[in-house]
ROROPA-504864 format. One record per residue (C-alpha): residue number from 1; residue in one letter; x, y, z. Coordinates in steps of 0.02 Angstrom, whole numbers, m for minus. Last residue first. Layout:
N
NUM/A/X/Y/Z
...
end
This chain:
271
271/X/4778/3144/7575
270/X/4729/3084/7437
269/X/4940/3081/7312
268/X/4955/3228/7181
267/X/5028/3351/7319
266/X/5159/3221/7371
265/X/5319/3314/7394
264/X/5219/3481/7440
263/X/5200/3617/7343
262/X/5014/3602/7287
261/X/4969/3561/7478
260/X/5044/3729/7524
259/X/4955/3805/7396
258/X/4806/3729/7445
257/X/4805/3787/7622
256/X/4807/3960/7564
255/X/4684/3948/7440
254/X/4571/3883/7608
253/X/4614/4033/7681
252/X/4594/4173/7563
251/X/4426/4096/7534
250/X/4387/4079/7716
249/X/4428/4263/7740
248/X/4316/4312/7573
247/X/4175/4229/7636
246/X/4183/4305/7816
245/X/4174/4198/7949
244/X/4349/4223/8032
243/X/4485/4113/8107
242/X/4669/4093/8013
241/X/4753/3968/8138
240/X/4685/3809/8072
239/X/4710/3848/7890
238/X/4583/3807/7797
237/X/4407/3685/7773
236/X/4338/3635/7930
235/X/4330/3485/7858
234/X/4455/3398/7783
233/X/4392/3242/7713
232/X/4535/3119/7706
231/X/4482/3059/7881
230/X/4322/2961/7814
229/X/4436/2834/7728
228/X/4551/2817/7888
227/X/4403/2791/7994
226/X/4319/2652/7901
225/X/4195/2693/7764
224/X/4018/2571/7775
223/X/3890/2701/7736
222/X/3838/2678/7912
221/X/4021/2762/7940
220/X/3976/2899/7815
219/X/3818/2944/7917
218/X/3927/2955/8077
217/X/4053/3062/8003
216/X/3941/3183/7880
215/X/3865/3236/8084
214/X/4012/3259/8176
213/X/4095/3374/8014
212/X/3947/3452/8056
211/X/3966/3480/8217
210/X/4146/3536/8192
209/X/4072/3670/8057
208/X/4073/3696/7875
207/X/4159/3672/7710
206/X/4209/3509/7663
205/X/4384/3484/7583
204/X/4451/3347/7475
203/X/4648/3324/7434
202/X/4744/3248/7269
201/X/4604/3145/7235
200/X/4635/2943/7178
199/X/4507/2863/7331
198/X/4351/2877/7207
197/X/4243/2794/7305
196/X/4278/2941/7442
195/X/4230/3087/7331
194/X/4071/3011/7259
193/X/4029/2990/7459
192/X/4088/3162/7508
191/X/3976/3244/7329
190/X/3840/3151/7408
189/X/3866/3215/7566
188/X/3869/3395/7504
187/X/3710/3382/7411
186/X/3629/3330/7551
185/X/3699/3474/7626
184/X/3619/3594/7531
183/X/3707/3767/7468
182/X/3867/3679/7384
181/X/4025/3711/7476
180/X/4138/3532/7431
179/X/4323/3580/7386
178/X/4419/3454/7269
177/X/4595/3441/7231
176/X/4613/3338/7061
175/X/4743/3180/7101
174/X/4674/3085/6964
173/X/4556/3168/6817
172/X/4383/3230/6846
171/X/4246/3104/6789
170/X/4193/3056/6954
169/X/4159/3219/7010
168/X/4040/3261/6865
167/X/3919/3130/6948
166/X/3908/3214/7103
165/X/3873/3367/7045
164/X/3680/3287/6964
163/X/3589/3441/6918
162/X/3735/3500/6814
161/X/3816/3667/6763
160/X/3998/3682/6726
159/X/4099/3828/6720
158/X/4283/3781/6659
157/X/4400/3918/6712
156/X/4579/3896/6633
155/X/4674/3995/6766
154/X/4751/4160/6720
153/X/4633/4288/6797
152/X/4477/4361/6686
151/X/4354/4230/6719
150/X/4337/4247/6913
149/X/4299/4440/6869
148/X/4171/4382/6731
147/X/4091/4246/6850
146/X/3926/4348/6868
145/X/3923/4430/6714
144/X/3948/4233/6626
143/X/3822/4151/6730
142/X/3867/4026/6837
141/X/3776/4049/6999
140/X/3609/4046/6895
139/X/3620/3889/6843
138/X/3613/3816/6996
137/X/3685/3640/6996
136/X/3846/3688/7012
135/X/4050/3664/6994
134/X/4145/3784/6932
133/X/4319/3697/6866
132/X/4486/3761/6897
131/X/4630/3703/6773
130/X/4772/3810/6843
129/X/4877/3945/6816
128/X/4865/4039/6981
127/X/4735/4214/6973
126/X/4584/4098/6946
125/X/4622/4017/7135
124/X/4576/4191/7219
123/X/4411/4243/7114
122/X/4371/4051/7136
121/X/4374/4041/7340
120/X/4274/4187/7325
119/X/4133/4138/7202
118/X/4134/3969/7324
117/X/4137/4078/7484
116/X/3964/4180/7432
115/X/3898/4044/7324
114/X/3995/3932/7189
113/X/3945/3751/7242
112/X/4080/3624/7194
111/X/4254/3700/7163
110/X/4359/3583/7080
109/X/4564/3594/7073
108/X/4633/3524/6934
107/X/4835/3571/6938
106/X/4942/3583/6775
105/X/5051/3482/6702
104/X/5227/3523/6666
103/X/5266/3629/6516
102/X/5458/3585/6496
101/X/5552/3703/6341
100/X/5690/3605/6286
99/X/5810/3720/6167
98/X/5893/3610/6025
97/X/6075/3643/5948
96/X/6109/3590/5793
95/X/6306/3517/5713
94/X/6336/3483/5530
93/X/6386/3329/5449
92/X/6221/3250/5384
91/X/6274/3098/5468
90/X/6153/3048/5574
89/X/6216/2876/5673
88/X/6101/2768/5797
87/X/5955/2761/5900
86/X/6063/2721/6069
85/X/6186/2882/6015
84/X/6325/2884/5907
83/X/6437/3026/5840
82/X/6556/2969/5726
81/X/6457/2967/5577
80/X/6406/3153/5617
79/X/6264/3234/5661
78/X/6318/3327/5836
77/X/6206/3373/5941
76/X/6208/3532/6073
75/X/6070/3524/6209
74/X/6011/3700/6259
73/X/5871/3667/6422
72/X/5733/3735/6499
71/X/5702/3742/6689
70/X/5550/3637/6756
69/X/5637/3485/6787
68/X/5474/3367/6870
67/X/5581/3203/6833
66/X/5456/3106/6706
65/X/5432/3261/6624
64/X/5619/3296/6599
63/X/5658/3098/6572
62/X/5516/3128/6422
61/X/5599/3257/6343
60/X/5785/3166/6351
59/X/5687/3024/6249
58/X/5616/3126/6118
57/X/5776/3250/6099
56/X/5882/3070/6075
55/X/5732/2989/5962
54/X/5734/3175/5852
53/X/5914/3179/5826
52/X/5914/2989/5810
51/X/5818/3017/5630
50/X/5699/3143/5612
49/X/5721/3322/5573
48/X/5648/3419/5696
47/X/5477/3351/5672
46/X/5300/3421/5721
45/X/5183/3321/5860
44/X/5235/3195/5981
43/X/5142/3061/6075
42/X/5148/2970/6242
41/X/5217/3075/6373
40/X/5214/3231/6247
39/X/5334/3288/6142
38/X/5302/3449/6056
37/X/5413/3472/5892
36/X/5469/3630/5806
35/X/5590/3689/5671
34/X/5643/3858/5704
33/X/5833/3837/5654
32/X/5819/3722/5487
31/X/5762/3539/5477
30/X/5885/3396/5420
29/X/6045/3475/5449
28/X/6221/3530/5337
27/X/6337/3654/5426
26/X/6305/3755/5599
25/X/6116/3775/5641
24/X/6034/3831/5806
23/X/5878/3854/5895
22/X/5788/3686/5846
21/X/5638/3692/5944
20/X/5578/3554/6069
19/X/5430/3606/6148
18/X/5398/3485/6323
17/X/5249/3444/6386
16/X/5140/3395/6552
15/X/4961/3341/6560
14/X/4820/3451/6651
13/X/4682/3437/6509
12/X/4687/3613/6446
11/X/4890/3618/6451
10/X/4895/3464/6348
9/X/4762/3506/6240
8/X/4847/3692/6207
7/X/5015/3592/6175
6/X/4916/3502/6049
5/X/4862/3652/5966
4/X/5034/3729/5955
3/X/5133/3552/5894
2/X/4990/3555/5747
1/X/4846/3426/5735
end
């Protein structure tokens, strides 16, 4: 595949990139101002030319994802026999300079059940870039007219239907932020247990009340989760101090509580 189709897999399945495009040429080079390659963390698409040019620009790519750096870079290389890097000499005899353009991953957040507060909480989430997934096993909740105003933000919005949610949770990828609102609460638990074997989410919030938070406690402990386990469920979903019933007020909260979540140190790691 070409460097712009794999840097659309990347983005689609949450891994970071960075485009490597030669921006300048002074003198004699392998590949001519333009050239493009997309490194990713374990594969690289397109060629700049090769050689320790290309290693150098590989390696420095991968310290960028590896280190979070979000803000592009111009590196200047010479290719001359007495310029040598770890890979070696390139002595075409001319000088390039590459711009580094870091894609870092994006967040999976899943939104299982998509009712009043779950078509809310995706309306707000779909305007952040973001893979968001639609979680539900109502087909009827995810019909395109319905979701088209969810659809239309900047988010990658991945409807899925299935009778079986709890399944689909265990395929999502590590440290995917999860928010549990389906319209039975048998459903709910089960989607809590699938949640808690896992142990890799980024965060996992119930929606609903004190007494039922109560209630999903007790039956996880006879489940055989310990206290700690059952404490990474959030429930009340939210901000604590934002109060209101209202779907979109919830919404607007729980996004909020997200985002601060998202920008933490350890927003990847369960909570």
């Amino acid at each position: 595949m070409d460097w712009l189709e794999a840097l659309q897999r990347l983005r689609s399945t949450g891994q970071p990139g960075v485009l490597a495009t030669v921006s300048e040429v002074r003198g004699h080079s392998p590949r001519e101002a333009g050239a493009k390659m997309l490194v990713g963390s374990s594969s690289s698409w397109g060629t700049i030319g090769g050689g320790n040019l290309e290693a150098t620009v590989i390696d420095r790519a991968r310290e960028m994802m590896a280190g979070g750096v979000s803000a592009a870079e111009n590196v200047e290389f010479s290719l001359s026999e007495h310029a040598v890097t770890q890979h070696g000499r390139q002595c075409c005899g001319g000088k390039v300079r590459v711009l580094l353009e870091p894609f870092l991953s994006l967040p999976t957040v899943a939104v299982f059940g998509v009712g009043h507060v779950g078509y809310e909480l995706g309306r707000v989430l779909s305007r952040l870039p973001m893979n968001l997934y639609l979680v539900d096993s109502r087909a009827e909740q995810l019909l395109p007219e319905r979701l088209a105003d969810v659809t239309s933000g900047v988010a990658a919005v991945h409807p899925v239907h299935t009778p079986v949610p709890d399944s689909f949770l265990g395929e999502l990828p590590a440290g995917a932020h999860v928010f549990i609102m389906s319209h039975d609460h048998s459903e709910d638990f089960l989607l809590c247990d699938a949640a808690l074997r896992r142990g890799d989410l980024g965060s996992v919030g119930l929606i609903g009340s004190k007494a039922k938070r109560s209630r999903f406690r007790q039956k996880l402990a006879a489940e055989g989760y310990g206290e700690q386990e059952i404490g990474r469920i959030q429930c009340p979903i939210g901000l604590p101090d934002v109060t209101g019933k209202a779907p979109a007020v919830i919404a607007v909260s729980a996004a909020a509580d997200l985002l601060k979540r998202l920008s933490g140190p350890s927003s990847t790691q369960p909570n």
